[in-house]
KOLVEXMAR-181587 format. One record per atom (N, C-alpha, C): x, y, z; residue number from 0; residue in three letters; atom name. Coordinates in steps of 0.2 Angstrom, whole numbers, plus 5000, padded with zeros to 4 digits. Atoms other than C-alpha are relative to their C-alpha. Layout:
BEGIN
> X/Y/Z/NUM/ALA/CA
...
This chain:
BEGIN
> 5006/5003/5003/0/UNK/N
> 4812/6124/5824/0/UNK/CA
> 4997/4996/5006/0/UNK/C
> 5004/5003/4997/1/UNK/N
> 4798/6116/5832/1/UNK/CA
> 5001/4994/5002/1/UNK/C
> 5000/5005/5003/2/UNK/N
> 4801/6100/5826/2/UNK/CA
> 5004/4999/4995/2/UNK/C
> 4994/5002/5006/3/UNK/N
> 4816/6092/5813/3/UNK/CA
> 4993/4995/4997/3/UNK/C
> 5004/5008/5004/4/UNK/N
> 4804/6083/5798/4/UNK/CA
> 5004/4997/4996/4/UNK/C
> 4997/5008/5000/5/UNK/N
> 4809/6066/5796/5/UNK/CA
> 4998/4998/4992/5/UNK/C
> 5003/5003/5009/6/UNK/N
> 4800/6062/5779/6/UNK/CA
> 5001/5004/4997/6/UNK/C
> 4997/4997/5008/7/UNK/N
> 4803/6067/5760/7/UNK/CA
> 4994/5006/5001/7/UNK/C
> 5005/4996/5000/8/UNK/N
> 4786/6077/5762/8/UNK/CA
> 5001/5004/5006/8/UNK/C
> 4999/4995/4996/9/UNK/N
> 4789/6087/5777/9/UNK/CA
> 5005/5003/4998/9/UNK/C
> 4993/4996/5002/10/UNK/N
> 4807/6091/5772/10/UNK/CA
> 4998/5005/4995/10/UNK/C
> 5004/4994/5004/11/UNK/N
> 4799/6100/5756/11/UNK/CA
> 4997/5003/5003/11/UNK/C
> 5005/4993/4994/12/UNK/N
> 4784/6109/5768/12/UNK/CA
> 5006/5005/5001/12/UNK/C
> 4993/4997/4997/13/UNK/N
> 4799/6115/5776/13/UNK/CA
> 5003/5005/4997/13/UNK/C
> 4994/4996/5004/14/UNK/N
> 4809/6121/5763/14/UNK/CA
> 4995/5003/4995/14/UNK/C
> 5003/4996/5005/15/UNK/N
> 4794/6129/5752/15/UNK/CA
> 4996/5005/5008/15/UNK/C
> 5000/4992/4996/16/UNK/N
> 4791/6140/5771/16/UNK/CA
> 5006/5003/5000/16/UNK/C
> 4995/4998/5000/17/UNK/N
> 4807/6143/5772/17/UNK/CA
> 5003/5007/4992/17/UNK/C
> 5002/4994/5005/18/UNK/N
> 4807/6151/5754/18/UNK/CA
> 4995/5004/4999/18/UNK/C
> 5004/4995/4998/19/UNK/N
> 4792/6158/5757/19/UNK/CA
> 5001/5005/5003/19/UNK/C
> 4998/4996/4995/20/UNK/N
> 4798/6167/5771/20/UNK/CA
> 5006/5004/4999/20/UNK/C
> 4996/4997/5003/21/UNK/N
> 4812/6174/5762/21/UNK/CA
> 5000/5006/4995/21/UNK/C
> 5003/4995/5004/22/UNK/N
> 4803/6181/5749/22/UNK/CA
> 4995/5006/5003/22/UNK/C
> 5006/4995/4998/23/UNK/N
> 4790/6189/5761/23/UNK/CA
> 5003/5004/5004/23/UNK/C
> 4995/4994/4998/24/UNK/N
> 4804/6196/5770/24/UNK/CA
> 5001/5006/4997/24/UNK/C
> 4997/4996/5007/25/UNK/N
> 4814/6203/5754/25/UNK/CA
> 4993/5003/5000/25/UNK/C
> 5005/4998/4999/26/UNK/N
> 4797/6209/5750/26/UNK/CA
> 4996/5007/5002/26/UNK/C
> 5003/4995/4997/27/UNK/N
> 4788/6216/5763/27/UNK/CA
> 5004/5005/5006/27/UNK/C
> 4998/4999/4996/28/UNK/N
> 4801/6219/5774/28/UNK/CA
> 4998/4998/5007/28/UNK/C
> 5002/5004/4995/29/UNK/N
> 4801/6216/5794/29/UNK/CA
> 4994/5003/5004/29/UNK/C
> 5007/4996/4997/30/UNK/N
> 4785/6228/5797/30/UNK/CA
> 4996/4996/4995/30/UNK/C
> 5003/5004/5002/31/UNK/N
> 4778/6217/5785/31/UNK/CA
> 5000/4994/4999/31/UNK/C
> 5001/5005/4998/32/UNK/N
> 4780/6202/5789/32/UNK/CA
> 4998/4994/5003/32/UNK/C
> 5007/5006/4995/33/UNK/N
> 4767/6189/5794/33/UNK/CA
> 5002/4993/4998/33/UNK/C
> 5000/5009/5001/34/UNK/N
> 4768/6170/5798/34/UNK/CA
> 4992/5000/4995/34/UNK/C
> 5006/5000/5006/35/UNK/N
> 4750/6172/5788/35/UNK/CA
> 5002/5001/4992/35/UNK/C
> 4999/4998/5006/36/UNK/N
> 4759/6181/5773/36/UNK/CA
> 5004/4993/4997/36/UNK/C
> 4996/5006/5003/37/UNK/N
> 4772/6166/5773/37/UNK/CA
> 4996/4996/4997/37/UNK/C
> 5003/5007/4999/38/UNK/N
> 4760/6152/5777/38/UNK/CA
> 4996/5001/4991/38/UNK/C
> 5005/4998/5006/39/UNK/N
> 4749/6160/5760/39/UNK/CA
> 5003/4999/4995/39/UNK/C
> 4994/5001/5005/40/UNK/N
> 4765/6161/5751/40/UNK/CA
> 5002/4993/4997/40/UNK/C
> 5000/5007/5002/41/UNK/N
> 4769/6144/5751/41/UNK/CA
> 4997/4995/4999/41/UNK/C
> 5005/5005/5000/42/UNK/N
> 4755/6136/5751/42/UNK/CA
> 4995/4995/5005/42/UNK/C
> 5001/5004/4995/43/UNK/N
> 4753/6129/5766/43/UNK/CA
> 4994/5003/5005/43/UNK/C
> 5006/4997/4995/44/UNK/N
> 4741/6131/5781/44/UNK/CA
> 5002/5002/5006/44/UNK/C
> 4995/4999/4994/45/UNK/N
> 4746/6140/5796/45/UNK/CA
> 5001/4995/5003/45/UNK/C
> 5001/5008/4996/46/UNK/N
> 4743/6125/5807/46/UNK/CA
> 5007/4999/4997/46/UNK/C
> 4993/5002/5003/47/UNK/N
> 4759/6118/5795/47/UNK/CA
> 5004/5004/5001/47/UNK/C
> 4993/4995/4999/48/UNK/N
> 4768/6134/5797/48/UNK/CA
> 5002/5000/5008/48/UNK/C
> 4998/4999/4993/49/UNK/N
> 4768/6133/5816/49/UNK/CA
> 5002/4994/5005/49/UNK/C
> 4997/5007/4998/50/UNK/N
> 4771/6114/5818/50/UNK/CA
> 5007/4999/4999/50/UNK/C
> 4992/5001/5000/51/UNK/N
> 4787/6117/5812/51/UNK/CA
> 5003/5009/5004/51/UNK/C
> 4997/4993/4998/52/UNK/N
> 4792/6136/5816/52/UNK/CA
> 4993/5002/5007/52/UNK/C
> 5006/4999/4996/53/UNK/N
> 4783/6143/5833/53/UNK/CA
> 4998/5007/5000/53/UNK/C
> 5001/4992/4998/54/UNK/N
> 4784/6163/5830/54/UNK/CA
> 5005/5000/4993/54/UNK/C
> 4998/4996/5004/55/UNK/N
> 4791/6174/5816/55/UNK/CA
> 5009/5000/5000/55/UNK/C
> 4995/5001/4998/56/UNK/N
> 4806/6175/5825/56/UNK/CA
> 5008/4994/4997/56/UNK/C
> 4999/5007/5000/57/UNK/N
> 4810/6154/5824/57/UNK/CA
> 5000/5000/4990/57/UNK/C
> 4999/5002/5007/58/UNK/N
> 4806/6156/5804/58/UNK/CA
> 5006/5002/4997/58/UNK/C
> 4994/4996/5001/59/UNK/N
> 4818/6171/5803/59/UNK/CA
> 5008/4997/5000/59/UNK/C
> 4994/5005/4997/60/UNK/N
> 4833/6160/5810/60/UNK/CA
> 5002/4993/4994/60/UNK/C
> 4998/5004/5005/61/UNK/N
> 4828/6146/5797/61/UNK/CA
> 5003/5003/4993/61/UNK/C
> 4997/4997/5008/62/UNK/N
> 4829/6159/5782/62/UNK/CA
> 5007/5002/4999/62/UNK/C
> 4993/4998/5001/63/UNK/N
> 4847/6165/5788/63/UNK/CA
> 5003/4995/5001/63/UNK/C
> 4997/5007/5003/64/UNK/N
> 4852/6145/5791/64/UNK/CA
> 5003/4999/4995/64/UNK/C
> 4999/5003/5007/65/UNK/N
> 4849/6141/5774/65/UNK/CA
> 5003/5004/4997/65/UNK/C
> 4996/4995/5003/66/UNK/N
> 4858/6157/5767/66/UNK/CA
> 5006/5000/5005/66/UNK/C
> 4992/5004/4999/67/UNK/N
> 4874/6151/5778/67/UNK/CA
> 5001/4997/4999/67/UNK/C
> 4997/5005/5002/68/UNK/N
> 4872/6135/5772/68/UNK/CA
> 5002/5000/4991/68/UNK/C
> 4995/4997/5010/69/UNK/N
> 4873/6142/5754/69/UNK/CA
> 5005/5003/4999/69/UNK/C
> 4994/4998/5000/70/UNK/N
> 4886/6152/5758/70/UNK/CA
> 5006/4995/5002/70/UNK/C
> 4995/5003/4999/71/UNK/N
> 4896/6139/5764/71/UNK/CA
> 5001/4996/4994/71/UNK/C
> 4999/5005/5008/72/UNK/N
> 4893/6127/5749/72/UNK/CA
> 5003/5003/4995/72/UNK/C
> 4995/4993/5003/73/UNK/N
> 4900/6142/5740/73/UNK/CA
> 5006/4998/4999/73/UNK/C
> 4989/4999/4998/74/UNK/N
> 4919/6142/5748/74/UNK/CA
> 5000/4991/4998/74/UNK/C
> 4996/5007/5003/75/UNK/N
> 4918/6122/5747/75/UNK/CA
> 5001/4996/4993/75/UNK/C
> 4997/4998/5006/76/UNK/N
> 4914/6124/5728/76/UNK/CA
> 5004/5004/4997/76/UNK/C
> 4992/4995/5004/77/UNK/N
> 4927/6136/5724/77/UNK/CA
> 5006/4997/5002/77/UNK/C
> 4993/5003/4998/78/UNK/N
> 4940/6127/5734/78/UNK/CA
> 5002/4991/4996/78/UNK/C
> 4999/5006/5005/79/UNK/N
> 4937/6109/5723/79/UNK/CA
> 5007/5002/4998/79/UNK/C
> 4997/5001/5006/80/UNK/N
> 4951/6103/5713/80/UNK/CA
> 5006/5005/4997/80/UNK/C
> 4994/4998/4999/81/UNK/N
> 4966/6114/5716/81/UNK/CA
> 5001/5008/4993/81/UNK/C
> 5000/4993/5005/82/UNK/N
> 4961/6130/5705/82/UNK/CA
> 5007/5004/5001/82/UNK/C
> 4998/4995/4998/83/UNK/N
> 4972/6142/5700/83/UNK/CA
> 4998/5006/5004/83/UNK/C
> 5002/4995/4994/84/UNK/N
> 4971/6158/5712/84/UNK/CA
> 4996/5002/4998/84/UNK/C
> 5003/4996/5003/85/UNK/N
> 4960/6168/5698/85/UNK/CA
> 4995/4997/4998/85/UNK/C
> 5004/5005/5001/86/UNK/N
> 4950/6153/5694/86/UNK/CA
> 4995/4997/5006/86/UNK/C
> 5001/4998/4993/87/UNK/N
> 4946/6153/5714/87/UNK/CA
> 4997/5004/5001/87/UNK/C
> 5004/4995/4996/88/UNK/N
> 4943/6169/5717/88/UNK/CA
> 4994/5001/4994/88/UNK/C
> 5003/4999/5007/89/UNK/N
> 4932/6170/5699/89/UNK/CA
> 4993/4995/5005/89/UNK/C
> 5007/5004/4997/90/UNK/N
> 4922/6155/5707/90/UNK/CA
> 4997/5002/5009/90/UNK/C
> 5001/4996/4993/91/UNK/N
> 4921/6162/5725/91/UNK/CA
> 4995/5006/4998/91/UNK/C
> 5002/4992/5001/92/UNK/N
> 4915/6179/5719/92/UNK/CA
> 4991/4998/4997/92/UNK/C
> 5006/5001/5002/93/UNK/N
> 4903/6170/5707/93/UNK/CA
> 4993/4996/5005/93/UNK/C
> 5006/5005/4995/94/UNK/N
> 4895/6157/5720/94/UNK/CA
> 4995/5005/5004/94/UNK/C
> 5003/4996/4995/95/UNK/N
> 4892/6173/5733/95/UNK/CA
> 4996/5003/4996/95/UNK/C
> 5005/4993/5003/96/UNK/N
> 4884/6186/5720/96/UNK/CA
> 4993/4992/4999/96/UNK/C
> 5005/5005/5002/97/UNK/N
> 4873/6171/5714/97/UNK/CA
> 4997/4998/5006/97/UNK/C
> 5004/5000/4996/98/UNK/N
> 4867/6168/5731/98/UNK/CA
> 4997/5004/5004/98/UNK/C
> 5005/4995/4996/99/UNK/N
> 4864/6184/5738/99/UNK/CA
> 4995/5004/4991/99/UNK/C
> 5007/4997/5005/100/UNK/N
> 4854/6190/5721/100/UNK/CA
> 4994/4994/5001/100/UNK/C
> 5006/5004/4998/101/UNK/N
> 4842/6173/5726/101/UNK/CA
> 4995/5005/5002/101/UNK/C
> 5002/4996/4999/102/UNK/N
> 4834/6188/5734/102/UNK/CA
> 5002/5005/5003/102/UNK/C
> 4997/4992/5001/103/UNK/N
> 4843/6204/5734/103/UNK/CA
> 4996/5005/5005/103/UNK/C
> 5005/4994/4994/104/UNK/N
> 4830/6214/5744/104/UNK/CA
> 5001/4996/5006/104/UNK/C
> 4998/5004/4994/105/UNK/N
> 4832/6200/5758/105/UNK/CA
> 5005/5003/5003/105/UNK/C
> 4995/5001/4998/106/UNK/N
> 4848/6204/5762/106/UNK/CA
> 5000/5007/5005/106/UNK/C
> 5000/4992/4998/107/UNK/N
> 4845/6223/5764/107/UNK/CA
> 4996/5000/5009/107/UNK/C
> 5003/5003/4993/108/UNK/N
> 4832/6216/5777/108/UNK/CA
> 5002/4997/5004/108/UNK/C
> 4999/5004/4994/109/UNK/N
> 4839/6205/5787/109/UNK/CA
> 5006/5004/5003/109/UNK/C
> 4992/4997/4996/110/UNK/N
> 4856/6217/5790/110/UNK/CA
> 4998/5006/5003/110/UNK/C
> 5000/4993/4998/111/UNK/N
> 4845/6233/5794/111/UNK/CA
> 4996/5000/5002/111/UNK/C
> 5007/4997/4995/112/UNK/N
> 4828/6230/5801/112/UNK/CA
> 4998/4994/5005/112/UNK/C
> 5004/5005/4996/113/UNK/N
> 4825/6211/5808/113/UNK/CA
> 5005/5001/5006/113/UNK/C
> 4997/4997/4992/114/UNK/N
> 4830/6215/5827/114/UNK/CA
> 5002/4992/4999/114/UNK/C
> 4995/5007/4997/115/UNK/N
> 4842/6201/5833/115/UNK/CA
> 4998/5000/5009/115/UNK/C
> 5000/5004/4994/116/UNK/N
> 4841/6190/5848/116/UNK/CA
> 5004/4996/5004/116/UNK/C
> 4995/5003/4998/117/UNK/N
> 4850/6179/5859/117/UNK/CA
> 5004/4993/4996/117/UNK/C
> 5001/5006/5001/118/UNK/N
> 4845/6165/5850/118/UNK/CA
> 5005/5001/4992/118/UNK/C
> 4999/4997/5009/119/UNK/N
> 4849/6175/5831/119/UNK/CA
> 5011/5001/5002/119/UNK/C
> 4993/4997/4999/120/UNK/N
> 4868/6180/5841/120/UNK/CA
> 5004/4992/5000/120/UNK/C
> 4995/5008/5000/121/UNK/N
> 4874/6161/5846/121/UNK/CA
> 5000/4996/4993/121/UNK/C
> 4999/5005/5008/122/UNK/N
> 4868/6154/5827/122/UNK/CA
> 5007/5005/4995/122/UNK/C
> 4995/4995/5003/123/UNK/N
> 4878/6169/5820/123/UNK/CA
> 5007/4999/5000/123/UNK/C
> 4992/5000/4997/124/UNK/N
> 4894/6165/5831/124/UNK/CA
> 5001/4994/4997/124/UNK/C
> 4999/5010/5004/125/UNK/N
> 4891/6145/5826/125/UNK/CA
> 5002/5001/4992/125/UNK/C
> 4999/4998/5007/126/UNK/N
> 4891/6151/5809/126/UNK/CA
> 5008/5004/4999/126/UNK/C
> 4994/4997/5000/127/UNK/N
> 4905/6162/5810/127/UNK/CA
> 5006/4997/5000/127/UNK/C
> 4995/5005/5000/128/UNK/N
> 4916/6150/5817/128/UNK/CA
> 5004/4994/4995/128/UNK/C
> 5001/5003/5004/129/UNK/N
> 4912/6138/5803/129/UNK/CA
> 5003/5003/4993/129/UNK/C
> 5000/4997/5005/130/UNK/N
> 4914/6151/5791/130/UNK/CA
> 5006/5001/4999/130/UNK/C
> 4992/4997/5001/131/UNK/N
> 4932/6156/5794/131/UNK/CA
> 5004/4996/5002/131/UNK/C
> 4999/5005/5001/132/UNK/N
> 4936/6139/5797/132/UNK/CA
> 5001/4999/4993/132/UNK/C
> 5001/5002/5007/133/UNK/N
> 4930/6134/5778/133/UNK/CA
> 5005/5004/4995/133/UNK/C
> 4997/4995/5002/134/UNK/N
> 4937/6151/5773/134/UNK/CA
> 5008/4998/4999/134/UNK/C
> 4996/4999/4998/135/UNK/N
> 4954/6149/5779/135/UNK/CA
> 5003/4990/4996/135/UNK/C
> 4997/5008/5005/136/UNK/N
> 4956/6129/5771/136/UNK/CA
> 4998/5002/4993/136/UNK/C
> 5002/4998/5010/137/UNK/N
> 4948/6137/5753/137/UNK/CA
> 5011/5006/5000/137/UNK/C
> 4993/4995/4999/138/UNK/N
> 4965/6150/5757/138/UNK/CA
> 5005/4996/4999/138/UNK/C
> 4995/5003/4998/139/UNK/N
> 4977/6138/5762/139/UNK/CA
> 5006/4998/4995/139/UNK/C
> 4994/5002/5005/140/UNK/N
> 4986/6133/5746/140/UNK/CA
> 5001/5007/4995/140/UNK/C
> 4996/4994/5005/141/UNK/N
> 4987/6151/5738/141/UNK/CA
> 5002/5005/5007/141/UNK/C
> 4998/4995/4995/142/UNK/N
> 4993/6160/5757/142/UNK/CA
> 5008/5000/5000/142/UNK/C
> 4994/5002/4999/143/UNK/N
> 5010/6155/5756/143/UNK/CA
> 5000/4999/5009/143/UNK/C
> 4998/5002/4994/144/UNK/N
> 5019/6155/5775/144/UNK/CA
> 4993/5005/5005/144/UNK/C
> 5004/4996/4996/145/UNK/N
> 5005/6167/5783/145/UNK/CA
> 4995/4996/5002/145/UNK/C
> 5005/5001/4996/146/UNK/N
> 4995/6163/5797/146/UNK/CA
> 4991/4999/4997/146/UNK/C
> 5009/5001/5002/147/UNK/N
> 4975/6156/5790/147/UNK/CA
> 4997/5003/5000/147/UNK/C
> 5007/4995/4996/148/UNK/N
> 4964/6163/5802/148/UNK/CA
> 5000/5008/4997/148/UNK/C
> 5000/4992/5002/149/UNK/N
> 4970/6181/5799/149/UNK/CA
> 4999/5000/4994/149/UNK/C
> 5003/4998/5006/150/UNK/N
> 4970/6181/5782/150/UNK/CA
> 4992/4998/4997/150/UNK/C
> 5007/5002/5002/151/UNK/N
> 4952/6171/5781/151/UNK/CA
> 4998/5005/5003/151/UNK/C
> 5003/4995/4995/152/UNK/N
> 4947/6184/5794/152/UNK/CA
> 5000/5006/4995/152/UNK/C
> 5001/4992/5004/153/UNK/N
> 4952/6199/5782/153/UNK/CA
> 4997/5001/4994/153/UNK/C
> 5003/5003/5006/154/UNK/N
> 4947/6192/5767/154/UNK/CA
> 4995/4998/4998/154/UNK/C
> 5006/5001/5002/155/UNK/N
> 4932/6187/5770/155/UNK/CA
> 4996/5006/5003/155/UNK/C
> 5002/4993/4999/156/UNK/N
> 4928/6204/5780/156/UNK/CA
> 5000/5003/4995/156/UNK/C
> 5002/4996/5005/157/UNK/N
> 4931/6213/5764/157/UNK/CA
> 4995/4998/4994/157/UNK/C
> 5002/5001/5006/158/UNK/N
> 4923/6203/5751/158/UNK/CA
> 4992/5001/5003/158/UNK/C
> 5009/4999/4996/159/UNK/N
> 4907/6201/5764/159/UNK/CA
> 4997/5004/5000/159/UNK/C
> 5002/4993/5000/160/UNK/N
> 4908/6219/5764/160/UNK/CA
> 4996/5003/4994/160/UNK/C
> 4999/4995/5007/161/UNK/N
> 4908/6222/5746/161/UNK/CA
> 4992/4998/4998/161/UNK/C
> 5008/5002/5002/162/UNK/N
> 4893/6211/5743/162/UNK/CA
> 4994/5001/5004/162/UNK/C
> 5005/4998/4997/163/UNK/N
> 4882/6216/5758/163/UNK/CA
> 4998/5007/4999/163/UNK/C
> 5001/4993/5002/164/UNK/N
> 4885/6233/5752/164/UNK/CA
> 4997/5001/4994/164/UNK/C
> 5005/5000/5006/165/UNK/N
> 4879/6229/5734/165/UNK/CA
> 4993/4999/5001/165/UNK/C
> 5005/5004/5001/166/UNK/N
> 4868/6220/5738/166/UNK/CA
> 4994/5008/5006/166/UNK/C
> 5003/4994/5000/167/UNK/N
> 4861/6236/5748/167/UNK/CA
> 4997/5004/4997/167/UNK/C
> 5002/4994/5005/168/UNK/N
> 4862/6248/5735/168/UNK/CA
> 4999/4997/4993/168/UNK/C
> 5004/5001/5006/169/UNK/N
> 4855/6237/5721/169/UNK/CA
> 5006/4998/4994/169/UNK/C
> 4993/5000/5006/170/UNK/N
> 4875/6233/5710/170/UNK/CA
> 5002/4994/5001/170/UNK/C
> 4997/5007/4999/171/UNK/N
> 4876/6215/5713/171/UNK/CA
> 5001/4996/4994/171/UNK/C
> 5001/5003/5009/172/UNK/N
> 4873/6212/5693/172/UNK/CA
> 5007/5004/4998/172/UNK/C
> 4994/4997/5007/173/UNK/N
> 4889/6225/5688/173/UNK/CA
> 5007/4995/5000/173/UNK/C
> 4994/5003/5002/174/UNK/N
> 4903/6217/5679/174/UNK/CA
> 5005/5001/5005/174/UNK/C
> 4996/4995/4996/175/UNK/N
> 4914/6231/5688/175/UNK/CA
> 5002/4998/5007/175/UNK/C
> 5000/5001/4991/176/UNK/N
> 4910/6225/5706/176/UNK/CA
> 5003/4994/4999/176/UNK/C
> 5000/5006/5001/177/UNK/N
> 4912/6207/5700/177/UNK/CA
> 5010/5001/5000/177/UNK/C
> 4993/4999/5001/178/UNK/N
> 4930/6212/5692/178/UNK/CA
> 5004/5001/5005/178/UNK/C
> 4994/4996/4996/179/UNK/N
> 4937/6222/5704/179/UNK/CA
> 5001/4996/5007/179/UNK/C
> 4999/5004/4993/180/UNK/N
> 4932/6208/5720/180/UNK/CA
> 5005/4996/4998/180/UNK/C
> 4998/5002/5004/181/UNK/N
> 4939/6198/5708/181/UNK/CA
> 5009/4999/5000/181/UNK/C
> 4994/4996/5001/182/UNK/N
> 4956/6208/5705/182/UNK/CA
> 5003/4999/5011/182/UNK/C
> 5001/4997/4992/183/UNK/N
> 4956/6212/5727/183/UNK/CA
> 5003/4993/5003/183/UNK/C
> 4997/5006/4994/184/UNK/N
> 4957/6192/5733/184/UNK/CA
> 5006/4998/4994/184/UNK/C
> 4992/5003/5002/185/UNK/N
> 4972/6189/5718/185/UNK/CA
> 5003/5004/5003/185/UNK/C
> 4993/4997/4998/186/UNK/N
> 4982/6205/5724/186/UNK/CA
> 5001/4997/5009/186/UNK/C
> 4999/4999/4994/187/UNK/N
> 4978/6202/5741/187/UNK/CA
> 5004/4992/5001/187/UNK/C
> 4996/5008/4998/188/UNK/N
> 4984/6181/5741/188/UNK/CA
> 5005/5000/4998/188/UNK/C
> 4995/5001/5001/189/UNK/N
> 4997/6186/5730/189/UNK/CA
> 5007/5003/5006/189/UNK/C
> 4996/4996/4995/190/UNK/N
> 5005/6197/5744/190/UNK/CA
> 5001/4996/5008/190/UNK/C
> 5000/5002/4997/191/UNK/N
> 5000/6187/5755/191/UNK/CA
> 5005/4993/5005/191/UNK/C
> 4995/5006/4997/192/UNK/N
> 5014/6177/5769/192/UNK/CA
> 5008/5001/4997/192/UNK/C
> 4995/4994/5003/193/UNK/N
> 5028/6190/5759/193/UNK/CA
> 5002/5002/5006/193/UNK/C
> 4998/4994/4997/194/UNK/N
> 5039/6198/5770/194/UNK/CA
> 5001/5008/5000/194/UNK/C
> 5003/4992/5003/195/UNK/N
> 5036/6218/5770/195/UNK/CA
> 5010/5000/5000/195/UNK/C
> 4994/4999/5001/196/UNK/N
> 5051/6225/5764/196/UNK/CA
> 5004/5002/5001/196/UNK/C
């Protein structure tokens, strides 16, 4: 960003381009995508849109921020309060589908047309880091004696999988998907930190 805004009224500006620009992603995709269609979206005046963001690019970066900071308020919600495992994976499963349907065509857009950069690779890997940190403390009390990281590392690579794929092909709403993620992180925790036989 441009500029971080300091007061209650910029912080909104902020966060109603930032929505904007999610929807006009999801939408139009990245051949249509204008800082104009944003600025029009939310209301705002481009002037507004480029005092905080300075290019396309810099907006791009704020939309997938805030869908890694909802992704992370996810795993901190489902790990509350010492759930059982099923109770865990049931909220986990439900956190994620609920924030990637926010905009469901978004998703498909940002994993397969918006070009990446240096800047979109270093937030990715901060995120990442964070991610399988968070991952790996939500795990901890159903892993038994197995090492954290691997298991967050594997665990979250399938479920990530399962939901970028829905959410490709349009199945983020089936029971089915839900159940069987569902089913996936109980057998795999329960096996988990077992000796093979």
């Amino acid at each position: 960003m441009r500029k971080e805004p300091r007061q209650a009224r910029s912080r909104a500006t902020v966060e109603a381009i930032v929505q904007a620009g999610a929807r006009v992603l999801g939408n139009s995709g990245w051949a249509g995508f204008t800082t104009n269609k944003v600025a029009e979206t939310a209301g705002v005046s481009i002037g507004s849109l480029y005092q905080y963001f300075p290019d396309k690019l810099a907006l791009v970066e704020a939309v997938r921020r805030h869908h890694f900071d909802d992704v992370l308020r996810v795993i901190r919600a489902a790990m509350d309060g010492g759930k059982p495992v099923r109770r865990f994976a049931e909220a986990l499963v439900d956190g994620l589908i609920a924030v990637h349907l926010e905009h469901p065509a978004l998703h498909r857009v940002m994993l397969d047309e918006v070009p990446g950069h240096a800047g979109s690779r270093a937030a990715h890997d901060s995120f990442r880091a964070e991610y399988l940190s968070r991952y790996a403390a939500a795990l901890a009390p159903y892993r038994g004696r197995a090492k954290g990281e691997v298991i967050a590392q594997v665990l979250s690579s399938a479920v990530e999988g399962v939901i970028h794929n829905a959410a490709r092909n349009g199945t983020m709403e089936s029971p089915e998907l839900k159940r069987e993620l569902v089913n996936l992180i109980c057998s795999y925790l329960s096996q988990a930190g077992r000796k093979p036989a």
